[in-house]
MISETOR-458444 format. One record per residue (C-alpha): x negated, y negated, z negated; residue number from 1; residue in one letter. Coordinates in Angstrom, 1 decimal. Layout:
<nodes>
(node (X, Y, Z), NUM, "A")
...
</nodes>
This chain:
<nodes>
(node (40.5, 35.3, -34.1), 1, "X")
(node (41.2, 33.8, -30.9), 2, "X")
(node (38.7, 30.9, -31.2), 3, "X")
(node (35.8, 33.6, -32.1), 4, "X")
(node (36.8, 35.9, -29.2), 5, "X")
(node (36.4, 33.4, -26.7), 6, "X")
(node (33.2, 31.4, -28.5), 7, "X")
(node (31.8, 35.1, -27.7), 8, "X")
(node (32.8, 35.6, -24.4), 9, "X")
(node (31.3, 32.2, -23.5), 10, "X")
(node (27.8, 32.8, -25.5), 11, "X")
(node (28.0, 36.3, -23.6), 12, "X")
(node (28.6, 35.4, -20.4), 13, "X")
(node (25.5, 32.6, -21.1), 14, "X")
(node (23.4, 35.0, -22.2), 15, "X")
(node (24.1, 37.9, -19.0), 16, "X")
(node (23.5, 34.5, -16.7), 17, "X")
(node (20.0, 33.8, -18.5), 18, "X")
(node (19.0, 37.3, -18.3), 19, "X")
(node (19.9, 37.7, -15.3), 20, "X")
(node (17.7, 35.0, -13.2), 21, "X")
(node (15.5, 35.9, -16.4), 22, "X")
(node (15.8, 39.7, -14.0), 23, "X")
(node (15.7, 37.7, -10.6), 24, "X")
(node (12.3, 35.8, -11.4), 25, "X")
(node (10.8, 36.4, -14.4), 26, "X")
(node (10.9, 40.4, -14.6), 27, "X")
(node (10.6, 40.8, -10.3), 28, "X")
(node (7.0, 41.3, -10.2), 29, "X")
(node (6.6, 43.0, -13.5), 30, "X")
(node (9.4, 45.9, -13.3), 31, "X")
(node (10.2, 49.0, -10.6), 32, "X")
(node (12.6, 48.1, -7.8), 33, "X")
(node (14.7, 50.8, -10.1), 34, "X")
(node (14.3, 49.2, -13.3), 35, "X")
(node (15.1, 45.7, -12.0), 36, "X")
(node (18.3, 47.7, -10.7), 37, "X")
(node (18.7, 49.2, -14.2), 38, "X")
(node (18.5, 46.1, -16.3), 39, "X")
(node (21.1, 44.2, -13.3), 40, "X")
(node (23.3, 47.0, -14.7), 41, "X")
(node (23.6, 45.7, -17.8), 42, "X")
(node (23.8, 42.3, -16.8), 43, "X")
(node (26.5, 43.2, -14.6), 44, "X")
(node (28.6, 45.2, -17.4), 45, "X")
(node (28.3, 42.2, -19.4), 46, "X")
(node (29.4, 39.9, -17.8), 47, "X")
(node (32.7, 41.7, -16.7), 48, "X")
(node (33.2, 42.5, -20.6), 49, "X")
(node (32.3, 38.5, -21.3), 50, "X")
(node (35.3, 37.7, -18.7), 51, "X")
(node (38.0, 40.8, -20.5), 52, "X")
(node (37.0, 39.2, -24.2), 53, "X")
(node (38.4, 35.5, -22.3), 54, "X")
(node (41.4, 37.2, -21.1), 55, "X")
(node (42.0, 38.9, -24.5), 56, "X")
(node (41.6, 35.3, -26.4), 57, "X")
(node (43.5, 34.1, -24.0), 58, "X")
(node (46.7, 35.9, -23.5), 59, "X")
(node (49.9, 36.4, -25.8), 60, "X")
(node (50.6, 39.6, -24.3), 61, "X")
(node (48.3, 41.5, -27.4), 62, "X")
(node (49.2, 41.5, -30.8), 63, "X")
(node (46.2, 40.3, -33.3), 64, "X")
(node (45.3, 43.8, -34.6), 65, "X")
(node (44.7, 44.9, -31.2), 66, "X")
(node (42.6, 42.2, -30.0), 67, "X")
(node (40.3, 42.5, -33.0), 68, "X")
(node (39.9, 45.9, -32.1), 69, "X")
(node (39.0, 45.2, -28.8), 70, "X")
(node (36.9, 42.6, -29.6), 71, "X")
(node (34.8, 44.8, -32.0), 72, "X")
(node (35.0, 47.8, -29.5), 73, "X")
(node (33.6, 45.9, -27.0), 74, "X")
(node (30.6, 44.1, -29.0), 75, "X")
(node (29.3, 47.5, -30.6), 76, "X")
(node (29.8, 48.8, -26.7), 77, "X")
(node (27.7, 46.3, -25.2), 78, "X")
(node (25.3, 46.9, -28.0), 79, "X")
(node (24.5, 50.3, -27.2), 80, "X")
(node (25.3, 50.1, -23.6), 81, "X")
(node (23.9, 47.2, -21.8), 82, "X")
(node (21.4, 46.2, -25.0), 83, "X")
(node (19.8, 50.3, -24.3), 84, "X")
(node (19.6, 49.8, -21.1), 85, "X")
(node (17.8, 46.2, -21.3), 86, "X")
(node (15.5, 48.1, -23.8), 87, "X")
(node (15.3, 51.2, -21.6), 88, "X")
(node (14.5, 49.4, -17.8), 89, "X")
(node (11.7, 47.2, -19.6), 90, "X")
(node (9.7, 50.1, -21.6), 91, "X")
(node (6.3, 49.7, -18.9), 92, "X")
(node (6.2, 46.1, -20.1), 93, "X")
(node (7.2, 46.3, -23.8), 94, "X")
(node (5.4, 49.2, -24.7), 95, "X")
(node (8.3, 50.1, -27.3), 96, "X")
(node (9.8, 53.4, -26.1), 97, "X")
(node (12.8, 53.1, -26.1), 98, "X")
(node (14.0, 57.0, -24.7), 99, "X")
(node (14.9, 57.5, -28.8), 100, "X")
(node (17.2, 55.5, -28.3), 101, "X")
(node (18.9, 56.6, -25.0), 102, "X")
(node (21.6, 58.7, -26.1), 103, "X")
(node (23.2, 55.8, -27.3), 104, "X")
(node (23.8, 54.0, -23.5), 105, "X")
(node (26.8, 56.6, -23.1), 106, "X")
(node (28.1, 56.5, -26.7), 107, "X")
(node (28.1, 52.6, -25.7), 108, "X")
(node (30.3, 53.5, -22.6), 109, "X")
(node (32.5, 55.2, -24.4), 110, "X")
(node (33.5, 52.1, -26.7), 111, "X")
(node (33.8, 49.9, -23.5), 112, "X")
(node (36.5, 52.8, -22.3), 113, "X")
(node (37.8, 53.0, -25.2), 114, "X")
(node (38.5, 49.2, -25.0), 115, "X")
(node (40.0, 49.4, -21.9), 116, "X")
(node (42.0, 51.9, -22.8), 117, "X")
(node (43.3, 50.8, -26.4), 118, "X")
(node (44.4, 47.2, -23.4), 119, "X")
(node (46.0, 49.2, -21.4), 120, "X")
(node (47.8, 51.8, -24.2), 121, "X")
(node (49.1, 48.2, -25.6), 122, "X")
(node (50.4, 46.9, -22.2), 123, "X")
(node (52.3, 50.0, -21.6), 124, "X")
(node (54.2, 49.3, -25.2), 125, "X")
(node (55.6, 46.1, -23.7), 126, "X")
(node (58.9, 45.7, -22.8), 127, "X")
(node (60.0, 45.3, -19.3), 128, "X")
(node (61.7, 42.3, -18.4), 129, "X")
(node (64.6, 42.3, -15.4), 130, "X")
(node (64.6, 39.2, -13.7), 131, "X")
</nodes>
């Protein structure tokens, strides 16, 4: 599990740098100052949840039922968060509308918490170590 965790987090973190020069150049003089501002968001939250998913295939400090947990918490998440809001910020060019489909940038939110959270819940079950 390991292996694919971090194969992901690599071919994520490619992808949030391609789309975002893709953002810087391509998109400038095609979206809103707020929409360019909109779809950095989701670069941005994917790229921090490219770097967690190389921590979490990184470290021995998580169990392997966690991670995968995490793992699939944070795909379906970025998903539905920074996928709604690529889809949202880009509507005036695409034509697709993709409002319908709003309600599920929070709902994506709430997984990335929830990964975070599940992270944390497992770091405060380890034992503490005097030294």
């Amino acid at each position: 599990m390991n292996r694919t965790i971090l194969i992901t987090a690599a071919i994520l973190g490619i992808i949030a740098i391609a789309l975002g020069a893709f953002a810087a150049h391509g998109l400038k003089e095609l979206l809103s100052i707020e929409a360019q501002q909109t779809f950095e968001t989701g670069v941005r939250y994917q790229m921090y949840h490219a770097i967690l998913l190389l921590f979490i295939g990184g470290t021995t400090f998580l169990k392997e039922k966690p991670k995968k947990i995490i793992y699939y918490l944070v795909l379906l998440g970025l998903l539905f968060f920074s996928g709604s809001i690529y889809g949202l910020s880009t509507m005036d060019i695409t034509g697709i509308n993709f409002k319908t489909i709003g309600f599920i940038t929070p709902i994506g939110g709430l997984l990335l918490i929830s990964a975070w959270a599940l992270m944390l819940i497992n770091f405060l079950k380890l034992k503490r170590y005097n030294s």
